[in-house]
PyMOL Python script that loads the backbone (N, CA, C, O; Angstrom):
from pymol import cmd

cmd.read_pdbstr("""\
ATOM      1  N   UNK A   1       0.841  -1.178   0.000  1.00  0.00           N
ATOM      2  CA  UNK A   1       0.000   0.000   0.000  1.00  0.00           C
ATOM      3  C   UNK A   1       0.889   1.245   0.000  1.00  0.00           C
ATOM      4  O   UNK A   1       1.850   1.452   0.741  1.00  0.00           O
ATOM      5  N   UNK A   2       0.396   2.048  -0.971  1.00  0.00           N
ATOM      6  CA  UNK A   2       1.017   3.491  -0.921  1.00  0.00           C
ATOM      7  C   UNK A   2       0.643   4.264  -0.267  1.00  0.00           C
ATOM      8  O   UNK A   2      -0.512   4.663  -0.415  1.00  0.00           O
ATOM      9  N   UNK A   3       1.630   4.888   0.910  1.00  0.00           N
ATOM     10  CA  UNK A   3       1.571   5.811   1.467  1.00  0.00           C
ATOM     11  C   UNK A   3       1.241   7.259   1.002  1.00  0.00           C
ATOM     12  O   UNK A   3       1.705   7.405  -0.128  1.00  0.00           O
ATOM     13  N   UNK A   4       0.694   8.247   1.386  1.00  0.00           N
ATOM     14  CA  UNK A   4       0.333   9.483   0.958  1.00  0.00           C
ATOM     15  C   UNK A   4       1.590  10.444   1.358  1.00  0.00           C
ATOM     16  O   UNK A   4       2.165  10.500   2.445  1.00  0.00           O
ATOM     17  N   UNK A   5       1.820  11.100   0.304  1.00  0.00           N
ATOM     18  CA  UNK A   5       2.910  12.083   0.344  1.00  0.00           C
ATOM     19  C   UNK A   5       2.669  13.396   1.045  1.00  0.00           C
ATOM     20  O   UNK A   5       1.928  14.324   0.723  1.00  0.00           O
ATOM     21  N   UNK A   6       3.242  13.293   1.782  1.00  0.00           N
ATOM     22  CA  UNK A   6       3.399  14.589   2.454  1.00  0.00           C
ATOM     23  C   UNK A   6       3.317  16.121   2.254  1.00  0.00           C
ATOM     24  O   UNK A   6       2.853  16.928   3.060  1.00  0.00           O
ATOM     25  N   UNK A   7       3.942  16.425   0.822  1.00  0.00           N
ATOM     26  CA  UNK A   7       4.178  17.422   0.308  1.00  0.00           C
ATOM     27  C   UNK A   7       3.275  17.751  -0.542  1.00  0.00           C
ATOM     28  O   UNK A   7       3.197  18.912  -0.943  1.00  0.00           O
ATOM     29  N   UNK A   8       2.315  16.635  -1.024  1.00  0.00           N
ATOM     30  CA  UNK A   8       1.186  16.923  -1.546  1.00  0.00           C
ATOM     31  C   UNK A   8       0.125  17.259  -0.859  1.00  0.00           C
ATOM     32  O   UNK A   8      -0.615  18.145  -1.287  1.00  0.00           O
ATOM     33  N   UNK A   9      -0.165  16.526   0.482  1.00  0.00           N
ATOM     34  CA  UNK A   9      -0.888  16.154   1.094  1.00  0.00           C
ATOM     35  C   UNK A   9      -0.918  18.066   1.807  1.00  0.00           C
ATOM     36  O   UNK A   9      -2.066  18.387   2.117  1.00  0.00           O
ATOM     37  N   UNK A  10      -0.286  18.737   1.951  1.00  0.00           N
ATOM     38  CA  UNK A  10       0.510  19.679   2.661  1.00  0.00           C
ATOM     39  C   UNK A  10       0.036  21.050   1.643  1.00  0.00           C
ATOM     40  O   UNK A  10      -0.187  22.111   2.226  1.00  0.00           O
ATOM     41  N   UNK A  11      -0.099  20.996   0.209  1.00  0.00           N
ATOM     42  CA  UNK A  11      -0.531  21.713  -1.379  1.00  0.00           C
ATOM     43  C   UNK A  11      -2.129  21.699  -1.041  1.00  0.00           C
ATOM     44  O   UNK A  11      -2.756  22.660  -0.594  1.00  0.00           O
ATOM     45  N   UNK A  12      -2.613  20.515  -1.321  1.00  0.00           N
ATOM     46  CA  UNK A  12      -3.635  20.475  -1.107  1.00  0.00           C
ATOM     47  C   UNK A  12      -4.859  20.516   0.168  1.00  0.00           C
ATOM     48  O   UNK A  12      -6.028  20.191  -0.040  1.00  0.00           O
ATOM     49  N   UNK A  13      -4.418  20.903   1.284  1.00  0.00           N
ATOM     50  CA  UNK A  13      -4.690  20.988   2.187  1.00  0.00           C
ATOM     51  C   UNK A  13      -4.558  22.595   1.831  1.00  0.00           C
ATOM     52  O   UNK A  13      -5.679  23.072   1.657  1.00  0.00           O
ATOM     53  N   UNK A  14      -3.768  23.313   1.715  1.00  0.00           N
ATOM     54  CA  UNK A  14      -3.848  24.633   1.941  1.00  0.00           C
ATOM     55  C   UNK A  14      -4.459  25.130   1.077  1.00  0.00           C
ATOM     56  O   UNK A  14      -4.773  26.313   1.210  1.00  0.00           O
ATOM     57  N   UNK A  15      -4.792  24.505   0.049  1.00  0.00           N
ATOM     58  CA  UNK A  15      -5.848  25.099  -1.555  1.00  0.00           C
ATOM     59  C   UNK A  15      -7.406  24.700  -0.735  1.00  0.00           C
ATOM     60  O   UNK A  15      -8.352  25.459  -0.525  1.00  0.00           O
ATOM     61  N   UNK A  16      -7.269  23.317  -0.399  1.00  0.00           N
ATOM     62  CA  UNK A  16      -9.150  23.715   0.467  1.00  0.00           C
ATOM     63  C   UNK A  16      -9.296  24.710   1.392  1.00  0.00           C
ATOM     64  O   UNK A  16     -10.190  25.543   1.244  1.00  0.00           O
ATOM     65  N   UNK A  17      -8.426  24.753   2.478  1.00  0.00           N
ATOM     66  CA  UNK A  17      -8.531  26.352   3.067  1.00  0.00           C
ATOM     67  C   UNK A  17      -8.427  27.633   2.490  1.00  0.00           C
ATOM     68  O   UNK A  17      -9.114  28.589   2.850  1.00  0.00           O
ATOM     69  N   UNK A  18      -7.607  27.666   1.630  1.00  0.00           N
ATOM     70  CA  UNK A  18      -7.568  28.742   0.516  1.00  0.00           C
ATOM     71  C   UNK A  18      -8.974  29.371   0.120  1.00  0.00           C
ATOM     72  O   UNK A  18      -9.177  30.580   0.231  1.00  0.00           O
ATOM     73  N   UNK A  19      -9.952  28.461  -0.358  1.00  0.00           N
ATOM     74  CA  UNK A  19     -10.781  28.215  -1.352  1.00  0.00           C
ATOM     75  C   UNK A  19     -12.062  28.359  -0.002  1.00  0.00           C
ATOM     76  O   UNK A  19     -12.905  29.256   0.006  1.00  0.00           O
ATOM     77  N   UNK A  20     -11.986  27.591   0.751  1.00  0.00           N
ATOM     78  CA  UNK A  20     -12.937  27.607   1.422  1.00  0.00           C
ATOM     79  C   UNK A  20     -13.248  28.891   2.477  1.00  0.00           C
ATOM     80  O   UNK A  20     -14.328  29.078   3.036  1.00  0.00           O
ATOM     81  N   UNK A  21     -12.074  29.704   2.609  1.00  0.00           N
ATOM     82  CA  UNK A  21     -11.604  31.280   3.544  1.00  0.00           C
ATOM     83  C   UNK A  21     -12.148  32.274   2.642  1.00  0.00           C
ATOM     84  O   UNK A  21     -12.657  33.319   3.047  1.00  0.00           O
ATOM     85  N   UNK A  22     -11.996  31.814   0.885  1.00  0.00           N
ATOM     86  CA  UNK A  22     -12.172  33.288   0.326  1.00  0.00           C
ATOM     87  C   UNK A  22     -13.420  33.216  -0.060  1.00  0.00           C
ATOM     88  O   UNK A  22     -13.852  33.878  -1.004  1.00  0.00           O
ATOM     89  N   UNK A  23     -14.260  32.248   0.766  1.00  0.00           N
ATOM     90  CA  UNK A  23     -15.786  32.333   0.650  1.00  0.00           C
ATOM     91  C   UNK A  23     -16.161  32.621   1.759  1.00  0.00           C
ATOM     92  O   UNK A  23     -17.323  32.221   1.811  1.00  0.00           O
ATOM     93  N   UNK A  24     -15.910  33.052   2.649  1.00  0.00           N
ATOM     94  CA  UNK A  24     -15.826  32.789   3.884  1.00  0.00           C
ATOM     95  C   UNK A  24     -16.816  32.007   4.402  1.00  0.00           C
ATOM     96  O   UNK A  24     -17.836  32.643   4.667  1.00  0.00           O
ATOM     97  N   UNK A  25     -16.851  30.952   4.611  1.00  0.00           N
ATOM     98  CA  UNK A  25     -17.552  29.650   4.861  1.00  0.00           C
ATOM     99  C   UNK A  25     -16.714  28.830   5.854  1.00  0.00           C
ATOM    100  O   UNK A  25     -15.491  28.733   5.749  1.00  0.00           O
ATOM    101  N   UNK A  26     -17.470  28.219   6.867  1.00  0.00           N
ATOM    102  CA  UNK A  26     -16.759  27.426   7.709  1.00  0.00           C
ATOM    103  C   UNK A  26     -16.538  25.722   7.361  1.00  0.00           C
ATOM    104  O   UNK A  26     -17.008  25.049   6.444  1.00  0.00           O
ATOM    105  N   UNK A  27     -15.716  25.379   8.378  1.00  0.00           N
ATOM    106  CA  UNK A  27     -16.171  23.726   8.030  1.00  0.00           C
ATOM    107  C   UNK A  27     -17.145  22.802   8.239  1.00  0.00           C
ATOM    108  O   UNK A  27     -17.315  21.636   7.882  1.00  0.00           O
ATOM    109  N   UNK A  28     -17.873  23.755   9.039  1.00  0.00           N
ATOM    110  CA  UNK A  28     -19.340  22.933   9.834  1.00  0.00           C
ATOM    111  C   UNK A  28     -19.982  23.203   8.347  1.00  0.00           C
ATOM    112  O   UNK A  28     -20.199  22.210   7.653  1.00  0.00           O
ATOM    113  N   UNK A  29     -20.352  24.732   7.737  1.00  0.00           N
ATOM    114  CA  UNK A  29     -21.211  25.344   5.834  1.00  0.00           C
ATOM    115  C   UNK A  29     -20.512  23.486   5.433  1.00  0.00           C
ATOM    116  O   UNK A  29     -21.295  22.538   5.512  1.00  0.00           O
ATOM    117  N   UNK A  30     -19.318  23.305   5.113  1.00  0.00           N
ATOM    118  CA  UNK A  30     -18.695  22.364   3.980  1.00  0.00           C
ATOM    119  C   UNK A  30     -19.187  20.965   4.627  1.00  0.00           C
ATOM    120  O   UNK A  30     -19.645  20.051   3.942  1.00  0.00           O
ATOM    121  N   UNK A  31     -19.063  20.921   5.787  1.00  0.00           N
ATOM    122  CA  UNK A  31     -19.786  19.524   6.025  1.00  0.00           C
ATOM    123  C   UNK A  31     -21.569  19.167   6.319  1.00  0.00           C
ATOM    124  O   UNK A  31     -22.075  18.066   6.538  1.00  0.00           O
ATOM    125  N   UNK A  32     -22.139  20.308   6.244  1.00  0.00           N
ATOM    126  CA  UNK A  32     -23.835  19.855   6.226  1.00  0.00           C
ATOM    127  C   UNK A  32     -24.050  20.279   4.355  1.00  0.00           C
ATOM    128  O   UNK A  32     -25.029  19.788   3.793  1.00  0.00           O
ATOM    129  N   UNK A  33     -23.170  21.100   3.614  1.00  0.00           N
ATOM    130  CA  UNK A  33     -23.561  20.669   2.265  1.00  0.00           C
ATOM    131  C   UNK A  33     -22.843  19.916   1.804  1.00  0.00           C
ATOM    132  O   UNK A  33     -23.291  19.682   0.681  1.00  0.00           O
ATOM    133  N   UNK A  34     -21.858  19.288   1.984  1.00  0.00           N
ATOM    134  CA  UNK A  34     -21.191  18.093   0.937  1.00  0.00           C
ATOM    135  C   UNK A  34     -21.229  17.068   1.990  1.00  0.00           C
ATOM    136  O   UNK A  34     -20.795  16.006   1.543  1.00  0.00           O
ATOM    137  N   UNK A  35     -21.614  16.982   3.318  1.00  0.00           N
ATOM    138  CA  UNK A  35     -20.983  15.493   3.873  1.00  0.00           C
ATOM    139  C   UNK A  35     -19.851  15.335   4.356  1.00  0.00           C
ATOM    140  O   UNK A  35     -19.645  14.426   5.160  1.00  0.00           O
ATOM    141  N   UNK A  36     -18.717  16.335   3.898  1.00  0.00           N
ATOM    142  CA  UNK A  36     -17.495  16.332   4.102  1.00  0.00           C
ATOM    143  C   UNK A  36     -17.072  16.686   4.936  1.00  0.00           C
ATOM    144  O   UNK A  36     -17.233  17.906   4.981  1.00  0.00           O
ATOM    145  N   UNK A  37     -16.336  16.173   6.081  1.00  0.00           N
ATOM    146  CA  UNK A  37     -15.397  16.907   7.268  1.00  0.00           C
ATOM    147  C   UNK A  37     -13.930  16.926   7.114  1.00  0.00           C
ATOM    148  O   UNK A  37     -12.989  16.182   7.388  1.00  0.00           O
ATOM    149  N   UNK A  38     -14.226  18.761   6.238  1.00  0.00           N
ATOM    150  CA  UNK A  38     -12.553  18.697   5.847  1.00  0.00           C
ATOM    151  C   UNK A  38     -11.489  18.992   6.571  1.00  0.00           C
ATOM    152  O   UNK A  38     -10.323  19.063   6.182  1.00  0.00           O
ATOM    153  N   UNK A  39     -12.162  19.266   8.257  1.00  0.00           N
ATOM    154  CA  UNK A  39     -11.125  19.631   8.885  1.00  0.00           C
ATOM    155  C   UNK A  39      -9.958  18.863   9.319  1.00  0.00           C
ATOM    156  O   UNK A  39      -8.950  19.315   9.863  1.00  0.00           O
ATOM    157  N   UNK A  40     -10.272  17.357   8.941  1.00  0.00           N
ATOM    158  CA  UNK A  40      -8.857  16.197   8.600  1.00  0.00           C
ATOM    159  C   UNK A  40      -7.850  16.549   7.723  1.00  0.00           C
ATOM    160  O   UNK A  40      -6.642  16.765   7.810  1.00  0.00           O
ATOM    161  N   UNK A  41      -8.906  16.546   6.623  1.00  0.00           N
ATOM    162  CA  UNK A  41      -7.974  17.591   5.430  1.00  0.00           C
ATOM    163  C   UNK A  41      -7.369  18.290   5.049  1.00  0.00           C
ATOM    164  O   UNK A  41      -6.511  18.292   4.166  1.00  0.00           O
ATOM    165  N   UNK A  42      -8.032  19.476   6.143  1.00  0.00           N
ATOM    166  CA  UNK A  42      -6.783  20.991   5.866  1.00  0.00           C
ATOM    167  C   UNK A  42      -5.766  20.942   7.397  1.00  0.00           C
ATOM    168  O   UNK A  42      -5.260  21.960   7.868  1.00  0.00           O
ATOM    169  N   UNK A  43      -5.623  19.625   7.980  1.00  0.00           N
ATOM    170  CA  UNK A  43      -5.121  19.508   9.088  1.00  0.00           C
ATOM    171  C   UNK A  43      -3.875  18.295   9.014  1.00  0.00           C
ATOM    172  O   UNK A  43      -3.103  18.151   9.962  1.00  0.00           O
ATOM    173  N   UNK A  44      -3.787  17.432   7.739  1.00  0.00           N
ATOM    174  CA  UNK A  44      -3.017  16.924   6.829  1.00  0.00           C
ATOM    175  C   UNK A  44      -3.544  15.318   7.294  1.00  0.00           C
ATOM    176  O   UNK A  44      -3.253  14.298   6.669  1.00  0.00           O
ATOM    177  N   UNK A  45      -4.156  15.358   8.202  1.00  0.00           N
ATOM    178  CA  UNK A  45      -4.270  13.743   9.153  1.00  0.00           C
ATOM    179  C   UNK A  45      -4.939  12.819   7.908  1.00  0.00           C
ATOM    180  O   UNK A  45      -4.811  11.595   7.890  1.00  0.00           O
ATOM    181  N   UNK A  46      -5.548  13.447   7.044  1.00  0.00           N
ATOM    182  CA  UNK A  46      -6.426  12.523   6.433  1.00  0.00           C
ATOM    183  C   UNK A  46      -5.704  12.974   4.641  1.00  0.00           C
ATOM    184  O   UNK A  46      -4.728  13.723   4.580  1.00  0.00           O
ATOM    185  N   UNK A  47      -6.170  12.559   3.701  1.00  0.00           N
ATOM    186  CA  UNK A  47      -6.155  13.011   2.008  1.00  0.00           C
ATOM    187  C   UNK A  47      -7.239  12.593   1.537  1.00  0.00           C
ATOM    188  O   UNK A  47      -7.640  11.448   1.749  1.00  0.00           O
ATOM    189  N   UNK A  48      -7.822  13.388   0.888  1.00  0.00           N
ATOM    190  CA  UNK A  48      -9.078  13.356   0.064  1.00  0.00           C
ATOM    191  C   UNK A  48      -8.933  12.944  -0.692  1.00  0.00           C
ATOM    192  O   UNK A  48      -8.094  13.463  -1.427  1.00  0.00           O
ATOM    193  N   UNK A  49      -9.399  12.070  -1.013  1.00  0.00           N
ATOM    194  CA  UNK A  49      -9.996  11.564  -2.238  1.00  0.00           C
ATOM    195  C   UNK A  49     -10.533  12.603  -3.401  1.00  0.00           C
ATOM    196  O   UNK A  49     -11.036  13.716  -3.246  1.00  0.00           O
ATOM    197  N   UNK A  50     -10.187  11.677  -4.947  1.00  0.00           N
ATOM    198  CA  UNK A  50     -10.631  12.983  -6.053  1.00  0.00           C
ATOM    199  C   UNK A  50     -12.142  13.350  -5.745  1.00  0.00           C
ATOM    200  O   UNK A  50     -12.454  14.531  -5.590  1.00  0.00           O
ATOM    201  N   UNK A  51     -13.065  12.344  -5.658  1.00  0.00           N
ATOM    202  CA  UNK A  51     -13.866  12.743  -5.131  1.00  0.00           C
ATOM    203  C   UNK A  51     -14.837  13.336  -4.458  1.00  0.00           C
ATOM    204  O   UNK A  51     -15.985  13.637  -4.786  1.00  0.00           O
ATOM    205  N   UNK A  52     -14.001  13.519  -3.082  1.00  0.00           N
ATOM    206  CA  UNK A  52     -13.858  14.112  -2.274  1.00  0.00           C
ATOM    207  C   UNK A  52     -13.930  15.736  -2.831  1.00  0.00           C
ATOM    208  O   UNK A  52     -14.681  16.710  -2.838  1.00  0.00           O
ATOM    209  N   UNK A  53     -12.700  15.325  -3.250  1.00  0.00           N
ATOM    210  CA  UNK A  53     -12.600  17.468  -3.912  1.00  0.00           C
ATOM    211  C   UNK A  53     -13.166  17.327  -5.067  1.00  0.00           C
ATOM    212  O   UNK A  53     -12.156  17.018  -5.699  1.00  0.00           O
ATOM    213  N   UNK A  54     -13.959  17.315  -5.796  1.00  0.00           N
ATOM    214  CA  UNK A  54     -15.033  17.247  -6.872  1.00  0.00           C
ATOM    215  C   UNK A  54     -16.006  17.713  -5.881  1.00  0.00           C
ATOM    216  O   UNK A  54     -16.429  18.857  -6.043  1.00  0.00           O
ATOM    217  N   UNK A  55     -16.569  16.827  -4.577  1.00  0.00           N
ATOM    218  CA  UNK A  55     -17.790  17.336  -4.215  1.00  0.00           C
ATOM    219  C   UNK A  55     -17.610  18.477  -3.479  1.00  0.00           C
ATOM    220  O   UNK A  55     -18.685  19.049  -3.297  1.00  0.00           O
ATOM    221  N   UNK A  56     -16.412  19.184  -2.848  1.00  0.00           N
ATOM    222  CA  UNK A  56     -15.859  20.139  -2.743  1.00  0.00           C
ATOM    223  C   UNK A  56     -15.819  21.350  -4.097  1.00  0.00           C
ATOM    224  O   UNK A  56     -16.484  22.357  -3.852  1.00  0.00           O
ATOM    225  N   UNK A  57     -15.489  21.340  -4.736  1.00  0.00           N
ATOM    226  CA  UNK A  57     -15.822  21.931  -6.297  1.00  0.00           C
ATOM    227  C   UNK A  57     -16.660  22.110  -6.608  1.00  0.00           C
ATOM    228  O   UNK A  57     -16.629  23.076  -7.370  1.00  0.00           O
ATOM    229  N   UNK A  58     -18.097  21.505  -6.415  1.00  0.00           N
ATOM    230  CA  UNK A  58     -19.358  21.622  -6.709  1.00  0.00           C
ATOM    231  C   UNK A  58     -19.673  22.327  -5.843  1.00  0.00           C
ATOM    232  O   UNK A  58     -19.857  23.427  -6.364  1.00  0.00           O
ATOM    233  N   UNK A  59     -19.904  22.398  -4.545  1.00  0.00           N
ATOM    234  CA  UNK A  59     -20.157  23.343  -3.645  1.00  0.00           C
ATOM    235  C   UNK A  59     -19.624  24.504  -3.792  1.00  0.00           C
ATOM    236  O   UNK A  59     -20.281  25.419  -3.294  1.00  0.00           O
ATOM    237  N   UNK A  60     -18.486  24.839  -4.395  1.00  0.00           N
ATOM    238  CA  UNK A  60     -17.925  26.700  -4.416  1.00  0.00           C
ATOM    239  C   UNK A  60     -18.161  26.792  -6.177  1.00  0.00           C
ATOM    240  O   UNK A  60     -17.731  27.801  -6.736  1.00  0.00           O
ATOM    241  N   UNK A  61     -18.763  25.854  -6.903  1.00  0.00           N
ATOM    242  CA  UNK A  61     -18.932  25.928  -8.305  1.00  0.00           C
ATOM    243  C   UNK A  61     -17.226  26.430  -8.838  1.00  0.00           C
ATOM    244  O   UNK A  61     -16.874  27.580  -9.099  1.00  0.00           O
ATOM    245  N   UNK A  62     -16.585  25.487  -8.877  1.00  0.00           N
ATOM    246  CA  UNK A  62     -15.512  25.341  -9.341  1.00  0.00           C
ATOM    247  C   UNK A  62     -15.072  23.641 -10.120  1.00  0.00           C
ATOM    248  O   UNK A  62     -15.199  22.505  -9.665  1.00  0.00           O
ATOM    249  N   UNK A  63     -14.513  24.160 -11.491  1.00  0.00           N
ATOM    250  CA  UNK A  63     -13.734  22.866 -11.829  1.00  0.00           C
ATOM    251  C   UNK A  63     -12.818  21.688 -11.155  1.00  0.00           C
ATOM    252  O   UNK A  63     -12.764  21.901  -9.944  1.00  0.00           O
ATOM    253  N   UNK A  64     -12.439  21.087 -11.344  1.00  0.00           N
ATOM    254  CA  UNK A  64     -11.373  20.754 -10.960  1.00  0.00           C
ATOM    255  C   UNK A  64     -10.206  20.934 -11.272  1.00  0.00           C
ATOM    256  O   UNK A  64      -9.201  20.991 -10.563  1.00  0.00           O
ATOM    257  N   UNK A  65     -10.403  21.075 -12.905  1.00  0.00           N
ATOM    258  CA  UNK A  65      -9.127  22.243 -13.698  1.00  0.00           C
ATOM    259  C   UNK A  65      -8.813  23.286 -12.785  1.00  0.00           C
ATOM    260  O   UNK A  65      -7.649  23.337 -12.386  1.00  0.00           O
ATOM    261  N   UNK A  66      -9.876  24.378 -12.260  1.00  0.00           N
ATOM    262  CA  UNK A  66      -9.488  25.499 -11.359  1.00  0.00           C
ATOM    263  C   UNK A  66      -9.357  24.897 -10.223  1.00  0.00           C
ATOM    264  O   UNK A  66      -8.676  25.660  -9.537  1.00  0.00           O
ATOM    265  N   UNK A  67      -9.654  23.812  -9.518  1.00  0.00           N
ATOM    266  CA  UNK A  67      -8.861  23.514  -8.409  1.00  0.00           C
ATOM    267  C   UNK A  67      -7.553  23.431  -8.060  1.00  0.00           C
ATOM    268  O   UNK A  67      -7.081  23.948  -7.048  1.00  0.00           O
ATOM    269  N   UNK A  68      -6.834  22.679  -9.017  1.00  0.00           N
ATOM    270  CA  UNK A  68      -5.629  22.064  -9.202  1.00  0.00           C
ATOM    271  C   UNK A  68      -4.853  23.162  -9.823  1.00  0.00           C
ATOM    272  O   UNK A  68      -3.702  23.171  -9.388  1.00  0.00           O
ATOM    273  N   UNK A  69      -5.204  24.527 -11.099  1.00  0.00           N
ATOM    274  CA  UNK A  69      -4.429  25.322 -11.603  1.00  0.00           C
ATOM    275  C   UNK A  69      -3.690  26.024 -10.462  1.00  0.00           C
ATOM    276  O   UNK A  69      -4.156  26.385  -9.381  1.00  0.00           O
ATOM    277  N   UNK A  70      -2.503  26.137 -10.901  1.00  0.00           N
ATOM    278  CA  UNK A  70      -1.622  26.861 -10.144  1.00  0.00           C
ATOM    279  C   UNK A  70      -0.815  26.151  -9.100  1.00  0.00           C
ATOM    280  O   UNK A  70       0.186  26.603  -8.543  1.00  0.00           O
ATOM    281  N   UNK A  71      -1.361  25.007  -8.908  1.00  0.00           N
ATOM    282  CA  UNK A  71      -0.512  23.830  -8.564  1.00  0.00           C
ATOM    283  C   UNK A  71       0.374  23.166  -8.275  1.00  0.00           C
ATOM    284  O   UNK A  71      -0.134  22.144  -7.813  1.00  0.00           O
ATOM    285  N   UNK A  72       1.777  23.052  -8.237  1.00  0.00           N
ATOM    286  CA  UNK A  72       2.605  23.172  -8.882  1.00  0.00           C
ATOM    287  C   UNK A  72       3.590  22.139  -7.804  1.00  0.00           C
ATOM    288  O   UNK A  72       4.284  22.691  -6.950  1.00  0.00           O
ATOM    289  N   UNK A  73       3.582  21.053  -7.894  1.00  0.00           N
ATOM    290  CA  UNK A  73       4.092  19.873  -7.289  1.00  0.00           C
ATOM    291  C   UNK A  73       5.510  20.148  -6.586  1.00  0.00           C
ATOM    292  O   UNK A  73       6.451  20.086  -7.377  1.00  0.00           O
ATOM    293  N   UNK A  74       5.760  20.364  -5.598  1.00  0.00           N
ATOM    294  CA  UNK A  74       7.074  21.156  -5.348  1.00  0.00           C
ATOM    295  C   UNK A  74       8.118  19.674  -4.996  1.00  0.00           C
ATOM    296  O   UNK A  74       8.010  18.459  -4.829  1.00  0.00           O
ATOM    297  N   UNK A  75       9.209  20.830  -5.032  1.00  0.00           N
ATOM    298  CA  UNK A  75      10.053  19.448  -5.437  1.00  0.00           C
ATOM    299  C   UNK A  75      10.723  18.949  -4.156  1.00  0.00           C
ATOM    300  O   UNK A  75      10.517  19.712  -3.212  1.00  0.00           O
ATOM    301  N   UNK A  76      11.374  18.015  -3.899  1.00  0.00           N
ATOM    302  CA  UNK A  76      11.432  17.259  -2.591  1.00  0.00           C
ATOM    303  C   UNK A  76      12.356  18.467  -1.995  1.00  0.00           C
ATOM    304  O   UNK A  76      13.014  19.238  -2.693  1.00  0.00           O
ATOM    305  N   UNK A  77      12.259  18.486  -0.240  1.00  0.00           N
ATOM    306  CA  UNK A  77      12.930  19.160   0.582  1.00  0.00           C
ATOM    307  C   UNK A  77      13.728  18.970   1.152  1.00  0.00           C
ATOM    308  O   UNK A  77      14.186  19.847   1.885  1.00  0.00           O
TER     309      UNK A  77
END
""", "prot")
cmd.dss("prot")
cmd.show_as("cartoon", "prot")
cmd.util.cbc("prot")
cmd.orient("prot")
């Protein structure tokens, strides 16, 4: 089993807070409309599933193209 990377895990965690701050919406708003308790998520303990951030995306009406743009996989530390 593959372990979840850190440095991703670490990108994407700060793009759902990102995303979810400049709406200003809490995590209780993101978990009674998607189901989702992302505060695992933007807290690194857990990784979402694509899924996951799709139904995240639908809720702020965003792609997943605009999720992921700007992105930019950083390189090991």
């Amino acid at each position: 089993m593959q372990k979840t990377d850190p440095i991703l895990a670490e990108v994407i965690a700060k793009r759902l807070q990102e995303i979810r701050e400049a709406h200003k919406s809490t995590k209780e708003y993101v978990l009674h409309r998607t189901g989702l308790g992302i505060s695992d998520y933007e807290r690194k303990v857990k990784f979402p599933t694509l899924t996951s951030i799709a139904k995240f995306c639908k809720l702020y009406n965003l792609s997943l193209d605009e999720f992921f743009d700007g992105i930019d996989y950083p390189k090991e530390r």
